[in-house]
DSSP file (Angstrom, degrees, kcal/mol; ACC not computed):
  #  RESIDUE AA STRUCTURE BP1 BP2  ACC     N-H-->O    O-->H-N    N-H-->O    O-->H-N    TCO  KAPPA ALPHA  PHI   PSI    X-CA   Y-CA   Z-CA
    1    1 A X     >        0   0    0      0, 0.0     4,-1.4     0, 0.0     0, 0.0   0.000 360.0 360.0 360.0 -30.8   43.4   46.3   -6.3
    2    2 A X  T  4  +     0   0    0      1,-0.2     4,-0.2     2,-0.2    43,-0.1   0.660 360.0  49.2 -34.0 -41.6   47.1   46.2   -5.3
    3    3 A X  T >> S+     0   0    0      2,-0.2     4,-0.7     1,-0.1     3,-0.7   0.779 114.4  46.4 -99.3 -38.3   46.6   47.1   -1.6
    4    4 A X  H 3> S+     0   0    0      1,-0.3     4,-3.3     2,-0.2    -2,-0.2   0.844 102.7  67.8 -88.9 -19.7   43.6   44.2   -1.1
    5    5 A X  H 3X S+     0   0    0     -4,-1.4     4,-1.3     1,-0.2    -1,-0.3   0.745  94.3  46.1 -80.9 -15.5   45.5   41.4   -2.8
    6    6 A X  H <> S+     0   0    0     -3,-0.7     4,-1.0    -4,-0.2     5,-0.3   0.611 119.9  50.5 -87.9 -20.7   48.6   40.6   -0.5
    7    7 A X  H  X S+     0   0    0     -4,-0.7     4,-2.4     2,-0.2    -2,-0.2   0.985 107.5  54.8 -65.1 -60.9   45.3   40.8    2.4
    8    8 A X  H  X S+     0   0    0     -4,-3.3     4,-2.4     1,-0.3    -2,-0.2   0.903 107.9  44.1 -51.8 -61.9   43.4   38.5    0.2
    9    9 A X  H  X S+     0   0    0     -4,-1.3     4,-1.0     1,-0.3     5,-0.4   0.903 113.8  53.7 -74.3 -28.9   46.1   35.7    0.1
   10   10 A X  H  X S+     0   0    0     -4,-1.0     4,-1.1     2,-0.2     3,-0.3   0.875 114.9  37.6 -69.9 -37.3   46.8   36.0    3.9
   11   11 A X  H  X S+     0   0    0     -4,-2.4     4,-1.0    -5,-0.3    -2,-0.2   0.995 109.2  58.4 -61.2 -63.5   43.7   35.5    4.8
   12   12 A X  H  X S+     0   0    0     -4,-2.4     4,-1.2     2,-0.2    -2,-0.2   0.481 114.8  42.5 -54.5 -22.0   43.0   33.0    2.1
   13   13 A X  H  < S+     0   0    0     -4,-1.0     5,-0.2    -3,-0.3    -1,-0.2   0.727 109.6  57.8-105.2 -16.4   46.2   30.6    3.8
   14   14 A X  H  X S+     0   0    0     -4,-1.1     4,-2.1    -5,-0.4    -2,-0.2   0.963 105.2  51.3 -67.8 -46.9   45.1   31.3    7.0
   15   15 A X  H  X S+     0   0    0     -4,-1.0     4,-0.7     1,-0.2    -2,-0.2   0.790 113.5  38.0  31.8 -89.4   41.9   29.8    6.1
   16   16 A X  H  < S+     0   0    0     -4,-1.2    -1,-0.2     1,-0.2    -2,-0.2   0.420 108.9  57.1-100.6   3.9   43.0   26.7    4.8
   17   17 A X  H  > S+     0   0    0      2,-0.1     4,-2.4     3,-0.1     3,-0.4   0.893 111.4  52.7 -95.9 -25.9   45.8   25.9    7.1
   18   18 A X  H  X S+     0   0    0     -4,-2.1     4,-1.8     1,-0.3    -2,-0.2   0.749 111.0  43.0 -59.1 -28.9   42.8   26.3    9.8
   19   19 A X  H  < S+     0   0    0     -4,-0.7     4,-0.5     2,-0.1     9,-0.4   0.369 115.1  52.7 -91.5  16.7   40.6   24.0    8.0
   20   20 A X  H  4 S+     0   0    0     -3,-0.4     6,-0.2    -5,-0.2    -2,-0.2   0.647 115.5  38.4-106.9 -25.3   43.6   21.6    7.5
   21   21 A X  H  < S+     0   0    0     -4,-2.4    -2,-0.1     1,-0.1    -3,-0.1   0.968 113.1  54.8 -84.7 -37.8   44.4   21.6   11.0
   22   22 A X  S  < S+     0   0    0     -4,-1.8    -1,-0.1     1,-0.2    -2,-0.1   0.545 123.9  26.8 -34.0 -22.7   40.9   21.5   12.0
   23   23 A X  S    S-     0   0    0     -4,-0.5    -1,-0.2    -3,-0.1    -2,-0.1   0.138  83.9-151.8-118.3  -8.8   40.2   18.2    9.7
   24   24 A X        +     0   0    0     -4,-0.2    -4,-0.1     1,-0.2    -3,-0.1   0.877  55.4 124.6  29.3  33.6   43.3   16.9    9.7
   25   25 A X  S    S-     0   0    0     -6,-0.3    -1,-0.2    -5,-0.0    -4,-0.1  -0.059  78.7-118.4-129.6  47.9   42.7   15.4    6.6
   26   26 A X  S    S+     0   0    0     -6,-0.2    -6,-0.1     1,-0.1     4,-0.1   0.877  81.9 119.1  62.6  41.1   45.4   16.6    4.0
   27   27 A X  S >  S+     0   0    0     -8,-0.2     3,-0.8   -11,-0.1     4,-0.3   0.757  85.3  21.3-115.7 -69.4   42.1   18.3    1.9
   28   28 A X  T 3> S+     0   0    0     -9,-0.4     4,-2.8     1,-0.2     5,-0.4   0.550  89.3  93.2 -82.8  -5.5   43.5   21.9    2.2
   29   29 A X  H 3> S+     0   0    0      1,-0.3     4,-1.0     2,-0.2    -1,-0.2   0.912  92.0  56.8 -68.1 -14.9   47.5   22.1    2.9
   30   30 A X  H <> S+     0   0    0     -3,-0.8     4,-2.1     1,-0.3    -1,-0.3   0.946 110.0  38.7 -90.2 -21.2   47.9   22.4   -1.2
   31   31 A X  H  > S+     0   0    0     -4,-0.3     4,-2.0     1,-0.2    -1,-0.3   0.729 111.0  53.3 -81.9  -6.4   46.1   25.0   -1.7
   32   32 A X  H  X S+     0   0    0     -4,-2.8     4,-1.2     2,-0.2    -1,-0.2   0.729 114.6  53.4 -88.8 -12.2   47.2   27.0    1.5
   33   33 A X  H  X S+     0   0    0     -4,-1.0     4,-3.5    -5,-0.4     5,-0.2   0.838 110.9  47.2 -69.1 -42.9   50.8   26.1   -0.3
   34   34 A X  H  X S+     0   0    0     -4,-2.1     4,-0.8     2,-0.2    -2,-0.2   0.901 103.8  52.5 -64.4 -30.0   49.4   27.5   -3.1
   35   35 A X  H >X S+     0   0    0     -4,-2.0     3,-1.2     1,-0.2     4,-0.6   0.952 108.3  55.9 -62.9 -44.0   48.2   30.5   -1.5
   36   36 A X  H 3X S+     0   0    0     -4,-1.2     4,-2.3     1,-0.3     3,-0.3   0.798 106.8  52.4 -41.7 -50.0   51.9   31.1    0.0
   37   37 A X  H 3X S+     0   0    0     -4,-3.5     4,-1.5     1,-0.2    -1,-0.3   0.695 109.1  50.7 -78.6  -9.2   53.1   30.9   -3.4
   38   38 A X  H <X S+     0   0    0     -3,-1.2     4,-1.0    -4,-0.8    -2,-0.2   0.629 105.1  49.1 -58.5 -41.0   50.7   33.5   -4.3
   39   39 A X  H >< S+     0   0    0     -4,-0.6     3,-0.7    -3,-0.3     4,-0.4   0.902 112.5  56.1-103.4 -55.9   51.2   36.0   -1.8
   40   40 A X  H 3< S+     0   0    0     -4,-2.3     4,-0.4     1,-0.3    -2,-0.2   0.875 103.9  49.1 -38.6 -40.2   55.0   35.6   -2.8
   41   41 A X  H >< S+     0   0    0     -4,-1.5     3,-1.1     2,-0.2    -1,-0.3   0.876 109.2  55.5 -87.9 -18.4   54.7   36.3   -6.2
   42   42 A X  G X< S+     0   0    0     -4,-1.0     2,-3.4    -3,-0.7     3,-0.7   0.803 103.3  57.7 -68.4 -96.9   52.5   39.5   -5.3
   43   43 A X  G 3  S+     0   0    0     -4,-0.4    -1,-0.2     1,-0.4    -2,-0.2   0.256 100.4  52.6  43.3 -41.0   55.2   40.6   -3.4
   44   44 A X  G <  S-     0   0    0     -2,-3.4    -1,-0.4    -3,-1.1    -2,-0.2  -0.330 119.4-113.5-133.2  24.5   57.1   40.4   -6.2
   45   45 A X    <   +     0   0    0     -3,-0.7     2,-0.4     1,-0.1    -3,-0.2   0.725  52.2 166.5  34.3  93.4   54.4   42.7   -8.2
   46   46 A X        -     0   0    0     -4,-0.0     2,-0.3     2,-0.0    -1,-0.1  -0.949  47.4 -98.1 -99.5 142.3   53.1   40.1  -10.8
   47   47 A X    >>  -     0   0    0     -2,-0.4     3,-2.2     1,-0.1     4,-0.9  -0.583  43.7 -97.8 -59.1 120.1   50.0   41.1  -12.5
   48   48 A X  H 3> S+     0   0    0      1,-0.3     4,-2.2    -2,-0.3     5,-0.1   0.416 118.0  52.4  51.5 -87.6   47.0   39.6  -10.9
   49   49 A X  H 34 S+     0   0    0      2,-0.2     4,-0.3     1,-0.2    -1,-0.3   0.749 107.1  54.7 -44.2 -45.6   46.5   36.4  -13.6
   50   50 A X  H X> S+     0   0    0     -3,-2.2     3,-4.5     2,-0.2     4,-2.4   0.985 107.8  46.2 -55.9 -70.6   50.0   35.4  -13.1
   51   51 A X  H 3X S+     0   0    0     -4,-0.9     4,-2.5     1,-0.3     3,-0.3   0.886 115.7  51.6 -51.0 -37.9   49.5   35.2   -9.4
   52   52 A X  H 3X S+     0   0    0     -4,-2.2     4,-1.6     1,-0.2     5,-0.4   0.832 112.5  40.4 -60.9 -19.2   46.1   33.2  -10.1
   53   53 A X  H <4 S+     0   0    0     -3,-4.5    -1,-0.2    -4,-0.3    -2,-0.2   0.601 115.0  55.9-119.0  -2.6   47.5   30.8  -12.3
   54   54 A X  H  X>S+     0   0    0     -4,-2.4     4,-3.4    -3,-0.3     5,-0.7   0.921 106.0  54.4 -52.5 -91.8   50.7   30.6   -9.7
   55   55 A X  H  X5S+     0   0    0     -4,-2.5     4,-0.9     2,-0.2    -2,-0.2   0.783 114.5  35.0 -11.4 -59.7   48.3   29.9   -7.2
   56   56 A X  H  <>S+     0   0    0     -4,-1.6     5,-0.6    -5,-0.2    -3,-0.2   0.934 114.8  56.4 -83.7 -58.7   46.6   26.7   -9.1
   57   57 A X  H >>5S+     0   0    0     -5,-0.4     3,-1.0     1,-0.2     4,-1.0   0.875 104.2  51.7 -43.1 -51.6   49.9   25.5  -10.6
   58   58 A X  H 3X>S+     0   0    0     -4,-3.4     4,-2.2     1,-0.2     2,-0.9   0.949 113.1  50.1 -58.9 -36.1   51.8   25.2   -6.9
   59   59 A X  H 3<<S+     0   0    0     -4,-0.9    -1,-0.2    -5,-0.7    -2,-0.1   0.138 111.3  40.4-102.5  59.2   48.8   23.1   -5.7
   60   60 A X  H <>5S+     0   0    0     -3,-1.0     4,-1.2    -2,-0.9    -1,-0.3  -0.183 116.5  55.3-131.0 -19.1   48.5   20.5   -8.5
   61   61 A X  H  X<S+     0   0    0     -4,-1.0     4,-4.2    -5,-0.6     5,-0.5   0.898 117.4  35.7 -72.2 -54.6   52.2   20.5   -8.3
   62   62 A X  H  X>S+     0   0    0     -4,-2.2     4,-1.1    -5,-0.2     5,-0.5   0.807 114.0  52.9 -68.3 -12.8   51.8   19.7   -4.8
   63   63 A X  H >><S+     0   0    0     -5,-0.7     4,-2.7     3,-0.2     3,-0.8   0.915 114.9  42.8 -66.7 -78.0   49.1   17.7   -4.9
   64   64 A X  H 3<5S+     0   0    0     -4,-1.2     4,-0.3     1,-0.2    -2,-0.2   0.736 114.2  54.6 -37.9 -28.2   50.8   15.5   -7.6
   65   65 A X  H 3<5S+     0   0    0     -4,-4.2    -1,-0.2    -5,-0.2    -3,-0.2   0.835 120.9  21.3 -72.3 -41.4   53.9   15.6   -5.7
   66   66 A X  H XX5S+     0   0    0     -4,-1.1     4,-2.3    -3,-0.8     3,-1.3   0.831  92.8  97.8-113.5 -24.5   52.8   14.4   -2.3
   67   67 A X  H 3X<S+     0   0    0     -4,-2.7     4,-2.6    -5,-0.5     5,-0.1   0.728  89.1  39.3   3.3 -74.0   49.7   12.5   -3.1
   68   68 A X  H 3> S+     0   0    0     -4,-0.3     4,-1.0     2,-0.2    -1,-0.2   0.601 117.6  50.5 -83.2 -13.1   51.1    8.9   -3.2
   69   69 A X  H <> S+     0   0    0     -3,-1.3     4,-2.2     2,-0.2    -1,-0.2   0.890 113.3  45.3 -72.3 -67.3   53.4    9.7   -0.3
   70   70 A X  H  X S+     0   0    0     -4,-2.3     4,-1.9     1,-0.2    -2,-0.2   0.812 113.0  51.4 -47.6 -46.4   50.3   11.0    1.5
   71   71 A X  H  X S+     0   0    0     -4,-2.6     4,-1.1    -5,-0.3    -1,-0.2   0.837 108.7  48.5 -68.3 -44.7   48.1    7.8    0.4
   72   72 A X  H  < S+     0   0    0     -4,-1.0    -2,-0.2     2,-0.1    -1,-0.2   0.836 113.7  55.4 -78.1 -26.6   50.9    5.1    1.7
   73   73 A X  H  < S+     0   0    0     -4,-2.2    -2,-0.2     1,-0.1    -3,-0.2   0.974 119.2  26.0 -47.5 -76.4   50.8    7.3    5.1
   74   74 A X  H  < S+     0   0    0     -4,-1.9     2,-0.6     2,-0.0    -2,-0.1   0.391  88.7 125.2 -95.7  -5.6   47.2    7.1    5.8
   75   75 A X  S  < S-     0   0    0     -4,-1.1    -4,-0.0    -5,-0.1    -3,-0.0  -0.443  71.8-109.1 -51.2 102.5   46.4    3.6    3.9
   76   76 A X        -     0   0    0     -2,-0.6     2,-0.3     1,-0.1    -1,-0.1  -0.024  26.6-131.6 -27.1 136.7   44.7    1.4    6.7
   77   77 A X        -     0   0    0     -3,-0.1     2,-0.7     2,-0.0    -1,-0.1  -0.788  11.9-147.3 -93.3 137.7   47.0   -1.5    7.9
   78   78 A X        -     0   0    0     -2,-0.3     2,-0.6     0, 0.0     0, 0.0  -0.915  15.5-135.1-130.4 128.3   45.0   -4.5    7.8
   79   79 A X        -     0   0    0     -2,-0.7     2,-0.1     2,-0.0    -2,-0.0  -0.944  15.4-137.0 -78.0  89.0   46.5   -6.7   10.9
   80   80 A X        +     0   0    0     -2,-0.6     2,-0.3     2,-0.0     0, 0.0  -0.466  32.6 172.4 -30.4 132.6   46.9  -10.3    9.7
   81   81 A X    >   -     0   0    0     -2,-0.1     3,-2.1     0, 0.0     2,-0.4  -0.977  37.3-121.8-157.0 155.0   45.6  -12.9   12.6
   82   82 A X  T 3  S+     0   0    0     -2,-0.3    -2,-0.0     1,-0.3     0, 0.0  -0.235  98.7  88.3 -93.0  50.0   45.0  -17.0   12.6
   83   83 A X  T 3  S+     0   0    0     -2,-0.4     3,-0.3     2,-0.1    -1,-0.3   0.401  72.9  63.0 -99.1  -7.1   41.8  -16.6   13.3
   84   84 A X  S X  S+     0   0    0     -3,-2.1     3,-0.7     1,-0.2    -2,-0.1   0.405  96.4  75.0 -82.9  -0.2   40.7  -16.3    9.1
   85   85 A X  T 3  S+     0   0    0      1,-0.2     4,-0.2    -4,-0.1    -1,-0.2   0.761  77.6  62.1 -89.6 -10.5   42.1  -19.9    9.4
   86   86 A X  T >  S+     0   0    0     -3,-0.3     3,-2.6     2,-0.1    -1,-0.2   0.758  79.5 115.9 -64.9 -24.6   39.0  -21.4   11.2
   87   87 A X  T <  S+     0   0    0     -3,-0.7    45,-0.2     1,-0.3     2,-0.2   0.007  83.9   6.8 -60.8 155.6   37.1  -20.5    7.9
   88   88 A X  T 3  S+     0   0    0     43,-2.0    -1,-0.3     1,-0.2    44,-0.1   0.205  99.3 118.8  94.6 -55.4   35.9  -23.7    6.4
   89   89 A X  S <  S-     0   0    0     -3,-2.6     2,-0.6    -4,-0.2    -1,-0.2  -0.016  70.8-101.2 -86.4-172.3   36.8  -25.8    9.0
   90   90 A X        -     0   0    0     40,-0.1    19,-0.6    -3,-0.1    40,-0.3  -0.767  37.6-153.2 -93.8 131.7   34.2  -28.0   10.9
   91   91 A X  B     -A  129   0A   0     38,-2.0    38,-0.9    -2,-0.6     2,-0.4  -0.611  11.2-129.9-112.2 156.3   32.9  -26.9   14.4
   92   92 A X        -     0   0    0     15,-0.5    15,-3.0    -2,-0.2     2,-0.4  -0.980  24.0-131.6 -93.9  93.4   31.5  -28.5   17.6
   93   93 A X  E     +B  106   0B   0     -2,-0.4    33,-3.5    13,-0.3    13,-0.3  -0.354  30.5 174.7  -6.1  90.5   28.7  -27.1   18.7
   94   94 A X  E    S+     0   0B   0     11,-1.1     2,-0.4    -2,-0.4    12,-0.2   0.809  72.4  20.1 -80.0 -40.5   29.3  -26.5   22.8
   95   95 A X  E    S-B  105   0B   0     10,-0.9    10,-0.8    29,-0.2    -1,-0.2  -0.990 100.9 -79.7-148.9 131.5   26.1  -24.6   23.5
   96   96 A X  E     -     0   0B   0     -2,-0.4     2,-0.6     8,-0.1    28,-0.2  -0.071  44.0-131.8 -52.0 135.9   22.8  -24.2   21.6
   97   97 A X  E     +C  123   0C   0     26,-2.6    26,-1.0     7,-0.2     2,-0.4  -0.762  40.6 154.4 -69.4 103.6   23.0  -21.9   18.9
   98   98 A X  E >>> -B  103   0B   0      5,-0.8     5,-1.9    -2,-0.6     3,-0.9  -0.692  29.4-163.2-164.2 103.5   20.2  -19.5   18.8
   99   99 A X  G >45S+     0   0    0     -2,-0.4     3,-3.7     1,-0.3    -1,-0.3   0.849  97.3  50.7 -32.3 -63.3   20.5  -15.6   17.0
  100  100 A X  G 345S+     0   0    0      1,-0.4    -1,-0.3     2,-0.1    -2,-0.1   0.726 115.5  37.0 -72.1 -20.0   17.3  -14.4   19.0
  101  101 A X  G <45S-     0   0    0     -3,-0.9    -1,-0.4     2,-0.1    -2,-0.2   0.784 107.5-132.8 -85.9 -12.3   18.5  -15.5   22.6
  102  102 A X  T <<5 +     0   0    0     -3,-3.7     2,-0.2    -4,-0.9    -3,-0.2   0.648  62.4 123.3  47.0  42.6   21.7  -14.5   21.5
  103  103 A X  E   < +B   98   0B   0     -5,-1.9    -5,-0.8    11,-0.1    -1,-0.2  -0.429  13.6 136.6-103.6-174.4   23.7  -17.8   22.7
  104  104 A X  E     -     0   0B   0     -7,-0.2    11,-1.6    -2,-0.2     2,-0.2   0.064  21.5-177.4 125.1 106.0   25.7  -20.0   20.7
  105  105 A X  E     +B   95   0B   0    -10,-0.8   -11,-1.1     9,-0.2   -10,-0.9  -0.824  12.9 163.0-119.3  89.4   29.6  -21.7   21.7
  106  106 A X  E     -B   93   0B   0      7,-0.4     7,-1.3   -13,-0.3     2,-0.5  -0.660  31.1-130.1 -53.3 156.1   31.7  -23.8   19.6
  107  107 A X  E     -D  112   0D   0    -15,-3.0   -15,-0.5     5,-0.2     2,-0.3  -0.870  18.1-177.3-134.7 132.9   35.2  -25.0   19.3
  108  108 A X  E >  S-D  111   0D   0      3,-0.8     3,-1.8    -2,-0.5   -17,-0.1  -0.708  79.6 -15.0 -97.1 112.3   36.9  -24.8   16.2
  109  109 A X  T 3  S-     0   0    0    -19,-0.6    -1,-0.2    -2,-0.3     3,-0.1   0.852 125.7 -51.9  52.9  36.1   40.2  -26.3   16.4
  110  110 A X  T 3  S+     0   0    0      1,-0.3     2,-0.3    -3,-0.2    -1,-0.2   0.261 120.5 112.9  66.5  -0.7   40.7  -26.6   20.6
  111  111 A X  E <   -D  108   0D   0     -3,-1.8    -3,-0.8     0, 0.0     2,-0.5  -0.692  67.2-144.0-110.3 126.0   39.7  -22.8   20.3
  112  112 A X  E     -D  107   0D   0     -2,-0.3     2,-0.2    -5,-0.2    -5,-0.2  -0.994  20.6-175.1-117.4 131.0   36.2  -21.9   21.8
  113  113 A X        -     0   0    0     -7,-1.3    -7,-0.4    -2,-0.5     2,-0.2  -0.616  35.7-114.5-123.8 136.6   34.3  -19.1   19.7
  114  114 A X  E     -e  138   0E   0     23,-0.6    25,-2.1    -9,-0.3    -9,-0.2  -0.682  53.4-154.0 -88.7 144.6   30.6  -17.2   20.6
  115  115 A X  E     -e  139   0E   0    -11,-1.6     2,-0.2    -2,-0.2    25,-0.2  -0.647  21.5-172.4-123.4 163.7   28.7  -18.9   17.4
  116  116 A X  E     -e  140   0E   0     23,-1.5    25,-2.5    -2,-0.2     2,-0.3  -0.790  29.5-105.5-161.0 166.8   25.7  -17.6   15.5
  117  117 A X  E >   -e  141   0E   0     -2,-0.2     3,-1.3    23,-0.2    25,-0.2  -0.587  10.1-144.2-105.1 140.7   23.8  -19.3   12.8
  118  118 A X  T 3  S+     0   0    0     23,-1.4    24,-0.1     1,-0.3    -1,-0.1   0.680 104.5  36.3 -74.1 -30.2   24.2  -18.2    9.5
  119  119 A X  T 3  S-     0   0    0      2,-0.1    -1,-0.3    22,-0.1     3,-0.1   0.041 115.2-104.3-105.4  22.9   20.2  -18.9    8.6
  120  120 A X  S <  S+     0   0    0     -3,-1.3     2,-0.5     1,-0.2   -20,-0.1   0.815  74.2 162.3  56.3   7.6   18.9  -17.7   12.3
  121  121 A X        -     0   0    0      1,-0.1     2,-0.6   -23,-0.1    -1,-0.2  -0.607  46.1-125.3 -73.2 122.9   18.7  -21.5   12.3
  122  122 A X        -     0   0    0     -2,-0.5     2,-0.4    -3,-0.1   -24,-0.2  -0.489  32.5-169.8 -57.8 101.7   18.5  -23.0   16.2
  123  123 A X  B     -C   97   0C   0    -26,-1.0   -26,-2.6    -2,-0.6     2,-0.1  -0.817  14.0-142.4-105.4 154.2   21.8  -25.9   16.6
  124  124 A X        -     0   0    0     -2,-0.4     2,-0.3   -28,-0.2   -31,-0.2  -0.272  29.2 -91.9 -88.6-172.8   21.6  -27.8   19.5
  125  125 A X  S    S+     0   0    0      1,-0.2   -31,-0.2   -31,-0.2    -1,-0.1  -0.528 112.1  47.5 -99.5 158.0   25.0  -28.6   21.2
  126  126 A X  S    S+     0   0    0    -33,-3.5    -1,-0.2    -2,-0.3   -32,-0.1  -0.146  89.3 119.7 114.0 -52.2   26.7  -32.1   20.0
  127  127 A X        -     0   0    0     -3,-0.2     2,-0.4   -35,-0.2    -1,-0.1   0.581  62.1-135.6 -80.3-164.7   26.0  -30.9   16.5
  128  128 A X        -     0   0    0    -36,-0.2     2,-0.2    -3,-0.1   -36,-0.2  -0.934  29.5-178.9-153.1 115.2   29.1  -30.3   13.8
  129  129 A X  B     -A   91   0A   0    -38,-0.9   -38,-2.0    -2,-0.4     2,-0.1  -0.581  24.5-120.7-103.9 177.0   28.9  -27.2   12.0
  130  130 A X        -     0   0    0    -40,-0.3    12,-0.5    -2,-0.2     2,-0.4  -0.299  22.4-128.2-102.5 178.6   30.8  -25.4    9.3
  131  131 A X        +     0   0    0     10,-0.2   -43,-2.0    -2,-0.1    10,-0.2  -0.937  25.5 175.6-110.1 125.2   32.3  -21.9    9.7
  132  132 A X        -     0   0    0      8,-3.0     2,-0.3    -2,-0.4     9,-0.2   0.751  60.1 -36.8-104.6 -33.1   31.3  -19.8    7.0
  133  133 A X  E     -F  140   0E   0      7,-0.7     7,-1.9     5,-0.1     2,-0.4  -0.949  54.7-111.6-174.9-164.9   33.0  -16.4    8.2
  134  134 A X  E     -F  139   0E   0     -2,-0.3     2,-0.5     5,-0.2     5,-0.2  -1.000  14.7-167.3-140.4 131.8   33.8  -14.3   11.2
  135  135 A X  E >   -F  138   0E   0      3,-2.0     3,-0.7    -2,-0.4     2,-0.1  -0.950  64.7 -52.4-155.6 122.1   32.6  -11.1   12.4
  136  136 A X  T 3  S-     0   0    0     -2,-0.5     2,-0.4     1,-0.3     0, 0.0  -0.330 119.8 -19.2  38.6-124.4   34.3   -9.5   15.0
  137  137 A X  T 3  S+     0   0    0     -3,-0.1     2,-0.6     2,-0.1   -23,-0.6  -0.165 118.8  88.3-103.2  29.7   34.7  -12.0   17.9
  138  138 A X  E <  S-eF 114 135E   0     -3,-0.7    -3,-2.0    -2,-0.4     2,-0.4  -0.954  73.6-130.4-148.9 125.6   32.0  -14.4   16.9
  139  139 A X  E     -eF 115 134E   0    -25,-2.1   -23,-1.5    -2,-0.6     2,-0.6  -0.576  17.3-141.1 -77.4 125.2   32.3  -17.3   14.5
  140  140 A X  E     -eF 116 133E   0     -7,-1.9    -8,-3.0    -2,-0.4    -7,-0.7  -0.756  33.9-179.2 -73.2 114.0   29.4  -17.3   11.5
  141  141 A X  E      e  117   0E   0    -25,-2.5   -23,-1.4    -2,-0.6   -10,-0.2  -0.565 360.0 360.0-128.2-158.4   28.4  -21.1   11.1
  142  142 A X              0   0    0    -12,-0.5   -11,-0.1   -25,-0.2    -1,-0.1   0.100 360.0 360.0 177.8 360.0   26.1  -23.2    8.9
């Protein structure tokens, strides 16, 4: 059992540093830390159990450790833009509004928008609508 276990942990970090680069999503590098510590402490003849409970103890230390570090890295950035300030206000209808033909122009603030109706409801042009929300490049009205 001596000879297979310093194989076993080399294998076992090769492993997960290949699925960690392969996903590049931070799911294996604490346990391939762990494994590292693993293979050290066989190295260093520890009985078996020790190495195992080596092995879980470096990756929940490193898990705990870099976790919140890791989470403010990879936390989506939300881009502010003045376009959430049109919400609310009152629109001009430019161009009939109409989901199925997929038309529909207003301007919101000197600012001209692709419209669509919030009920599939048909507005003619002239009309004065609301803006109820935005989704992607196209004002939701009402």
């Amino acid at each position: 059992m001596d000879n297979i276990m310093p194989v076993f942990w080399i294998i076992l970090t090769v492993v997960l540093v290949v699925i960690e680069a392969a996903t590049v999503q931070l799911v294996t590098i604490w346990f391939a830390a762990g494994s590292v510590a693993a293979l050290v402490s066989e190295l260093l003849h520890a009985p078996i159990w020790l190495q195992w409970v080596i092995f879980f103890g470096v990756s929940v230390l490193t898990l705990l450790l870099t976790r919140p570090f890791v989470k403010k890295m990879t936390a989506k950035k939300i881009q502010p833009t003045n376009a959430d300030r049109c919400i609310g206000q009152t629109a001009t209808v430019l161009e009939e509004i109409n989901n199925v033909a997929a038309t529909g122009l207003v301007s919101v603030g000197g600012v001209n928008w692709t419209a669509r109706s919030l009920n599939g409801e048909i507005i003619k042009p002239g009309e004065e609508v609301t803006v109820k929300k935005i989704e992607g490049v196209k004002v939701i009205v009402e």
